[in-house]
MARVEX-771459 format. One record per residue: x negated, y negated, z of N, C-alpha, C in turn; residue number from 1. Coordinates in steps of 0.02 Angstrom, whole numbers, plus 50000, padded with zeros to 5 digits. Each point is the difference from the previous one (the first is absolute). Example, Ala and Ser with C-alpha at 12.3 -4.5 7.8 and 13.67 -1.06 7.14 Angstrom:
<sites>
<site n_X="49340" n_Y="50284" n_Z="50390" ca_X="50045" ca_Y="49941" ca_Z="50000" c_X="49955" c_Y="49940" c_Z="50000" seq="1"/>
<site n_X="50018" n_Y="49947" n_Z="49964" ca_X="49958" ca_Y="49941" ca_Z="50003" c_X="50039" c_Y="49945" c_Z="50037" seq="2"/>
</sites>
This chain:
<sites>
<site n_X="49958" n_Y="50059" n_Z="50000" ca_X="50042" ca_Y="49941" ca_Z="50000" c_X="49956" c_Y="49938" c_Z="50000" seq="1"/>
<site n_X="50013" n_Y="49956" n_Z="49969" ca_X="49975" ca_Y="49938" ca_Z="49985" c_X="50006" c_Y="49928" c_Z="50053" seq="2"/>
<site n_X="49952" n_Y="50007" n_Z="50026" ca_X="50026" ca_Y="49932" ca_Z="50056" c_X="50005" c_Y="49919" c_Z="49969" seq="3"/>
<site n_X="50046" n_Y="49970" n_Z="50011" ca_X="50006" ca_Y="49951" ca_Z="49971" c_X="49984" c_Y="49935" c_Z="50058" seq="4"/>
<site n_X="49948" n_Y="49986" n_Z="50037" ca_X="49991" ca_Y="49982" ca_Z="50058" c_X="49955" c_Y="49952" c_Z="49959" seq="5"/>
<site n_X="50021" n_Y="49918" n_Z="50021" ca_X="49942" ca_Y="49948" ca_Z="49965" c_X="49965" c_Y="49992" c_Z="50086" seq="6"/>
<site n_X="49929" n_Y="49992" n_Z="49967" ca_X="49989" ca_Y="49978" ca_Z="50075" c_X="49956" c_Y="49933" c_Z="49984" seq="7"/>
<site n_X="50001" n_Y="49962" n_Z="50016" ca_X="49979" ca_Y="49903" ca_Z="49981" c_X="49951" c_Y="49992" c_Z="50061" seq="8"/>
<site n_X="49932" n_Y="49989" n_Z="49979" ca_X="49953" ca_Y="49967" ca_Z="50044" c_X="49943" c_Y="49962" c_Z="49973" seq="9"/>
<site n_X="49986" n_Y="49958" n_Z="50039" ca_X="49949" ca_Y="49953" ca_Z="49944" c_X="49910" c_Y="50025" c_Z="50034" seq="10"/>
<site n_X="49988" n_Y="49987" n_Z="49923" ca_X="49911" ca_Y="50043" ca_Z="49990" c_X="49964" c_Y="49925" c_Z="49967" seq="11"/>
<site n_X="49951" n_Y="49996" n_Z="50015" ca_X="49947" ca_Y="49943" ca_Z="49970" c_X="50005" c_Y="50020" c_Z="49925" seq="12"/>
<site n_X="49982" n_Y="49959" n_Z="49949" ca_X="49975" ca_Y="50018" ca_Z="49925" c_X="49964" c_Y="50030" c_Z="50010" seq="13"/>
<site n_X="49937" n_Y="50013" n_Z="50014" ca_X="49939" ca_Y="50028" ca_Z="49996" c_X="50037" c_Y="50084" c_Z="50025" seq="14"/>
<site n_X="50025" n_Y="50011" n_Z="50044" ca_X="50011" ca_Y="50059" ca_Z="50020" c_X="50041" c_Y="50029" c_Z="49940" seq="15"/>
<site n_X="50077" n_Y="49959" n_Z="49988" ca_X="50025" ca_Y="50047" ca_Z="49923" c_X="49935" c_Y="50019" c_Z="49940" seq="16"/>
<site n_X="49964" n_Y="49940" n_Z="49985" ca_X="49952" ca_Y="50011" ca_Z="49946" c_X="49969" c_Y="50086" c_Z="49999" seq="17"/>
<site n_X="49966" n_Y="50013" n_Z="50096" ca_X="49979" ca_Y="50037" ca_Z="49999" c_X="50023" c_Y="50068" c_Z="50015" seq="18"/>
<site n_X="50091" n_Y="49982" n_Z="50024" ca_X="50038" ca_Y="50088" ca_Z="49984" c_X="50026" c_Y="50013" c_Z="49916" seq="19"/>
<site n_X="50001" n_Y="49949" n_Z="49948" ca_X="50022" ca_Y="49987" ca_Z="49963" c_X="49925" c_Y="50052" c_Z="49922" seq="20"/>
<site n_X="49938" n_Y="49959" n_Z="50030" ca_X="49934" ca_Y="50024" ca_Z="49972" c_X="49991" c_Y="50062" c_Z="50021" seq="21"/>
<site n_X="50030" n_Y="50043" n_Z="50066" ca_X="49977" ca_Y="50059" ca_Z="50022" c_X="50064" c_Y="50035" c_Z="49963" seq="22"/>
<site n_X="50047" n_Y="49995" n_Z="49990" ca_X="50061" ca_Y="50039" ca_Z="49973" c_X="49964" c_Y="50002" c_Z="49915" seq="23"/>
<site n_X="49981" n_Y="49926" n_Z="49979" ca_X="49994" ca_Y="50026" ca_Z="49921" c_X="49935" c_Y="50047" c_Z="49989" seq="24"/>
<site n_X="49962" n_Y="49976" n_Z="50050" ca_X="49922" ca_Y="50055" ca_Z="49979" c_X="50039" c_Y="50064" c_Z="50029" seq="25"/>
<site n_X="50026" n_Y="50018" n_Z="50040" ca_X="50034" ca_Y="50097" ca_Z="49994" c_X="50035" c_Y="50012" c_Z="49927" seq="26"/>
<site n_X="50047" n_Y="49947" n_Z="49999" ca_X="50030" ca_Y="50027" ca_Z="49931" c_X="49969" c_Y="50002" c_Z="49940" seq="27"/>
<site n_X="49946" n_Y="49966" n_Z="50007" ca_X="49947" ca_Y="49988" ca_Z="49952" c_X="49962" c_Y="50089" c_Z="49997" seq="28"/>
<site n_X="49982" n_Y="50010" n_Z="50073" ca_X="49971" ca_Y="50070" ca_Z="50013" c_X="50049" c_Y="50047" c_Z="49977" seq="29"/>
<site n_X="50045" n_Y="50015" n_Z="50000" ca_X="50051" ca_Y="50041" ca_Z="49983" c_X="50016" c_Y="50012" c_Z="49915" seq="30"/>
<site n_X="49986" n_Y="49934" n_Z="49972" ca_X="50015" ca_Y="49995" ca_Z="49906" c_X="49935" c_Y="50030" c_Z="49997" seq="31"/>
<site n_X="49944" n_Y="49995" n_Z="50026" ca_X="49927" ca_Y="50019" ca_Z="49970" c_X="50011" c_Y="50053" c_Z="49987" seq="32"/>
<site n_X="50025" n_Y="50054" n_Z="50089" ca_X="49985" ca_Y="50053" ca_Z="50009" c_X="50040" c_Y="50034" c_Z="49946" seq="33"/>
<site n_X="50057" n_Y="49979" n_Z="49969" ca_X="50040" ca_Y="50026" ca_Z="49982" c_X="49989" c_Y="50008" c_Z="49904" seq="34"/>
<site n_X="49968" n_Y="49963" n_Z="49989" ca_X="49966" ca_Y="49987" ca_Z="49928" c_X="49954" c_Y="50025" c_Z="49973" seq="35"/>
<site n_X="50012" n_Y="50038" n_Z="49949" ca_X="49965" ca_Y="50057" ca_Z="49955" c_X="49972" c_Y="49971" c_Z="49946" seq="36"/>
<site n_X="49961" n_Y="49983" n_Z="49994" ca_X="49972" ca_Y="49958" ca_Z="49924" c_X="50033" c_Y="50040" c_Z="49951" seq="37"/>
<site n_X="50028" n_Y="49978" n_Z="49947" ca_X="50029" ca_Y="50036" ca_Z="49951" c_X="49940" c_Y="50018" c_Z="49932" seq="38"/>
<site n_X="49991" n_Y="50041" n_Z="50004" ca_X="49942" ca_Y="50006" ca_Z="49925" c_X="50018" c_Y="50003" c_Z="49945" seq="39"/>
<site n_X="50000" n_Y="49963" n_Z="49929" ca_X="50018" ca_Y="49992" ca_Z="49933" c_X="49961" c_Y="50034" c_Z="49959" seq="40"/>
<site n_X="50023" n_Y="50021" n_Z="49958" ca_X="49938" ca_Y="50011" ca_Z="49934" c_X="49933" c_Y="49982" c_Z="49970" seq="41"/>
<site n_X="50044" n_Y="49938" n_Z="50021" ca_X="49927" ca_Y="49926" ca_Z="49992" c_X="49958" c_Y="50011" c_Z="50038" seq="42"/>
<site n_X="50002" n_Y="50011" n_Z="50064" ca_X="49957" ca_Y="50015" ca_Z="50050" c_X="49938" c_Y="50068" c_Z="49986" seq="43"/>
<site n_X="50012" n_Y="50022" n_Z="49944" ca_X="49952" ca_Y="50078" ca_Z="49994" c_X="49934" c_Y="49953" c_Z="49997" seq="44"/>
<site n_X="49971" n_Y="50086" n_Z="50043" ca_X="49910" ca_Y="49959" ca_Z="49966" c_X="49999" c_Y="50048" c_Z="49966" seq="45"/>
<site n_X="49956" n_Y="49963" n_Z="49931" ca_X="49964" ca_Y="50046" ca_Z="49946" c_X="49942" c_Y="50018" c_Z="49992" seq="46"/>
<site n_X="49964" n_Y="50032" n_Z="49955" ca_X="49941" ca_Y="50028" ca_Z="49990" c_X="49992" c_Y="49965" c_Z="49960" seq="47"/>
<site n_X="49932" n_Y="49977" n_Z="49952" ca_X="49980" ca_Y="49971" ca_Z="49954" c_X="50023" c_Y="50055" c_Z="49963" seq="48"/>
<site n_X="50014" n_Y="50040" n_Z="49952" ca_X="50011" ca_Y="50042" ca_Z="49936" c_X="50089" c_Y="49992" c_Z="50033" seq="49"/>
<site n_X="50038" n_Y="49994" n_Z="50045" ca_X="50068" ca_Y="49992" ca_Z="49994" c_X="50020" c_Y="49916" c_Z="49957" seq="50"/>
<site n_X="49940" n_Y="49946" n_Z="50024" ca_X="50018" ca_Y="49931" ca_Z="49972" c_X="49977" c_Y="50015" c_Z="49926" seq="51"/>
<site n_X="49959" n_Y="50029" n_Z="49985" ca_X="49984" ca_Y="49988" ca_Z="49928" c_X="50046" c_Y="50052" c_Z="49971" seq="52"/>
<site n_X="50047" n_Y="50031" n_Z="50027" ca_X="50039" ca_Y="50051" ca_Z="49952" c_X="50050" c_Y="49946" c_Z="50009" seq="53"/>
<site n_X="50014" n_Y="49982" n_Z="50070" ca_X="50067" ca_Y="49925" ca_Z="49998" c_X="50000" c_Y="49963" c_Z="49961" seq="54"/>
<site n_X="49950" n_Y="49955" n_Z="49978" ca_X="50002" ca_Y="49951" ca_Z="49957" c_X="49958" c_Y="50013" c_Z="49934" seq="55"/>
<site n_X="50004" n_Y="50064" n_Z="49974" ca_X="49958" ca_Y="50034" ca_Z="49941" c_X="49954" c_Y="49938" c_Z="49986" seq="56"/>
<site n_X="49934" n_Y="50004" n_Z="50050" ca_X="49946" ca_Y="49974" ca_Z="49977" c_X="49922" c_Y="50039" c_Z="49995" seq="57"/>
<site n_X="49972" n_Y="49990" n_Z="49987" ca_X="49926" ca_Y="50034" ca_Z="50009" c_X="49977" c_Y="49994" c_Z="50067" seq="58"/>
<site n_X="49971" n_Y="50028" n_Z="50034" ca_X="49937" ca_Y="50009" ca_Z="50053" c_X="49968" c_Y="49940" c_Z="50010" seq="59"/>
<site n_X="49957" n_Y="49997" n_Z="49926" ca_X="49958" ca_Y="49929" ca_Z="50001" c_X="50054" c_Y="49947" c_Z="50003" seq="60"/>
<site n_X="50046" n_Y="49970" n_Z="49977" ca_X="50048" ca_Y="49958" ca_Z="50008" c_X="50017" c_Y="49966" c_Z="50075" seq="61"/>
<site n_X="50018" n_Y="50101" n_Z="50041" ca_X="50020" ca_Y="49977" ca_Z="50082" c_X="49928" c_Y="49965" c_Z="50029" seq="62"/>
<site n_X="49963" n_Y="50033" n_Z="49991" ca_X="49917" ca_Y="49976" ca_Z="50043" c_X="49987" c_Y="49930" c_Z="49966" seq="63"/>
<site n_X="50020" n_Y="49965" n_Z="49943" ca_X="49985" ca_Y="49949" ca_Z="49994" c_X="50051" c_Y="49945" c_Z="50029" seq="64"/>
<site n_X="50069" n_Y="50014" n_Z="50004" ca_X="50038" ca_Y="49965" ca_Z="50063" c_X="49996" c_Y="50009" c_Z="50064" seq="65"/>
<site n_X="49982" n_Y="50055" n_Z="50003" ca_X="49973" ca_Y="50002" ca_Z="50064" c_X="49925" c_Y="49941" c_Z="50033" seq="66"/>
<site n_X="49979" n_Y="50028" n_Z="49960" ca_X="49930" ca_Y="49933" ca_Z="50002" c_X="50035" c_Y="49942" c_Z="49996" seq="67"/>
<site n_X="50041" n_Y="49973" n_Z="49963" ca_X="50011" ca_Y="49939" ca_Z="49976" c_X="50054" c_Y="49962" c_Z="50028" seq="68"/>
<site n_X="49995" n_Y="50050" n_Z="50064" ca_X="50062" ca_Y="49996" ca_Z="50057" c_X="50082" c_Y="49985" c_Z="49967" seq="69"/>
<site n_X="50026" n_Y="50010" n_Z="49950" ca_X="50044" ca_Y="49992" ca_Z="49985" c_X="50054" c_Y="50063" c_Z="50022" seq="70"/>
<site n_X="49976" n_Y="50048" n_Z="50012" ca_X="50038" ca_Y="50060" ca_Z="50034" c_X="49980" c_Y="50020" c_Z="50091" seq="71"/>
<site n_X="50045" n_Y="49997" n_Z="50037" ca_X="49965" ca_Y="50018" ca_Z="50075" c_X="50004" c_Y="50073" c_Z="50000" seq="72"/>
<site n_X="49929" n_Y="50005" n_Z="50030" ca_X="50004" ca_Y="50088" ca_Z="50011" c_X="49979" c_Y="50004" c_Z="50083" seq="73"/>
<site n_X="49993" n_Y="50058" n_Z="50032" ca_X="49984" ca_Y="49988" ca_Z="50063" c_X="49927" c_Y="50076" c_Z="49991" seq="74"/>
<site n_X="49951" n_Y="49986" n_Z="50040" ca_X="49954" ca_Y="50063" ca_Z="49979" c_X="49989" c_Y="50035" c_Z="50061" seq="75"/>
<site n_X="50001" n_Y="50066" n_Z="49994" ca_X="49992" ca_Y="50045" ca_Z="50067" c_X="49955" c_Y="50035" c_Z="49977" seq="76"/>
<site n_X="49937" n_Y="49991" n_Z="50056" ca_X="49942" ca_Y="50040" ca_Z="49985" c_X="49989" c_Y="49967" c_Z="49930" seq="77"/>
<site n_X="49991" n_Y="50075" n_Z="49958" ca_X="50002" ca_Y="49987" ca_Z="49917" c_X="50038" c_Y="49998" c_Z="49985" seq="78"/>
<site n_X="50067" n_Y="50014" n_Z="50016" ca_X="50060" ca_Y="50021" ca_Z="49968" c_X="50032" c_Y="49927" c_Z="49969" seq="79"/>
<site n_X="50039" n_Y="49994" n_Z="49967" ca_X="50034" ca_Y="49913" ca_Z="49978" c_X="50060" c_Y="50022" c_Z="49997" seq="80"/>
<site n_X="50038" n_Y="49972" n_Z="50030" ca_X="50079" ca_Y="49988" ca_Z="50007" c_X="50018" c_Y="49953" c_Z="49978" seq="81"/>
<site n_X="50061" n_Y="49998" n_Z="49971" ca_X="50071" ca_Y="49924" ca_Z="49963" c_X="50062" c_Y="50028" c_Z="50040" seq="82"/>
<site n_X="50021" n_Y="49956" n_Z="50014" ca_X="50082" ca_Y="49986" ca_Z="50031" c_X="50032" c_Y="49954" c_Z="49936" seq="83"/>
<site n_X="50058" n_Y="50076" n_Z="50006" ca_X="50031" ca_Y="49990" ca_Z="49917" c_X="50031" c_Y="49930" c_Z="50007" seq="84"/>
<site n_X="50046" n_Y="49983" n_Z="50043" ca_X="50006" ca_Y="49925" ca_Z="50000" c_X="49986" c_Y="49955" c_Z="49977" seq="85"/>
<site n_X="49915" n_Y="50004" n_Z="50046" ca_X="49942" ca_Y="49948" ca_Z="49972" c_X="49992" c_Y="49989" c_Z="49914" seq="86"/>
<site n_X="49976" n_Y="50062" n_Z="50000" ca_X="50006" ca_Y="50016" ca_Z="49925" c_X="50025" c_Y="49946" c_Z="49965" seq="87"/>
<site n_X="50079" n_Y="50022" n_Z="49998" ca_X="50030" ca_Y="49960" ca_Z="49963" c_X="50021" c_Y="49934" c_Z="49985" seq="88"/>
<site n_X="49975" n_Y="49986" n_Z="50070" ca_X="50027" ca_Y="49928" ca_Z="50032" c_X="49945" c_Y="49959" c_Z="49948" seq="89"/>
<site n_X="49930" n_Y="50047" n_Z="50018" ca_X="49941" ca_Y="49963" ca_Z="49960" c_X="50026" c_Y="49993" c_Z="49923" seq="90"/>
<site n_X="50017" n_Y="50050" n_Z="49970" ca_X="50012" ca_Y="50008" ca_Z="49925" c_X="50077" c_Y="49936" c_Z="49994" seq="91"/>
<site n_X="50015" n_Y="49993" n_Z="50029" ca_X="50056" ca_Y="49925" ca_Z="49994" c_X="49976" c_Y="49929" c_Z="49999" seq="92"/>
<site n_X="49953" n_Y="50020" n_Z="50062" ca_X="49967" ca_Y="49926" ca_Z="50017" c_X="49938" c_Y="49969" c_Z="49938" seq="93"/>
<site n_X="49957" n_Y="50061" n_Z="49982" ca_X="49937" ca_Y="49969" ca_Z="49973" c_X="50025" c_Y="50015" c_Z="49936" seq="94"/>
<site n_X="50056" n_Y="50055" n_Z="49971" ca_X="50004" ca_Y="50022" ca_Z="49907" c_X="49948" c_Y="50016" c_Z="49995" seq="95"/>
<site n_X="49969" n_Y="50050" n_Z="50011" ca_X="49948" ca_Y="50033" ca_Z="49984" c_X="49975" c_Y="50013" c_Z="49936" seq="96"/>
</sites>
């Protein structure tokens, strides 16, 4: 059952500010906890031979945007990664 009881008492500003800031940082804690990053397509990471089959280019082609920073790659160890996203975002922005 629902109590319908007002109860009226007076609080300084500073004190609402600070039950007011402690209620939104929980609810704040609560949306975090509760939030799953959603992952898209866009989001894949690729291999260098997946971008050059993506955008049917040559090898030498990717390594020279790559150098010429017009494509972002990220490098692990030796390995070179693209985030298909990126990718594309690049191929909009610069017209490759």
């Amino acid at each position: 059952m629902i109590d319908n009881t007002i109860l009226l008492t007076s609080i300084s500003a500073e004190s609402l500010k600070a039950i007011i800031a402690e209620a939104v940082r929980e609810n704040l804690k609560d949306i975090q906890k509760d939030a799953t990053p959603v992952a898209t397509e866009s989001d894949k990471v690729l291999e260098a031979q997946e971008v050059i089959k993506l955008l049917k280019i040559s090898p030498a082609t990717l390594e020279n945007w790559k150098r010429q920073s017009k494509i972002p790659f990220y490098r692990i160890g030796r390995r070179v990664y693209f985030k298909e996203s990126e990718v594309l975002t690049s191929l909009n922005k610069a017209q490759l």
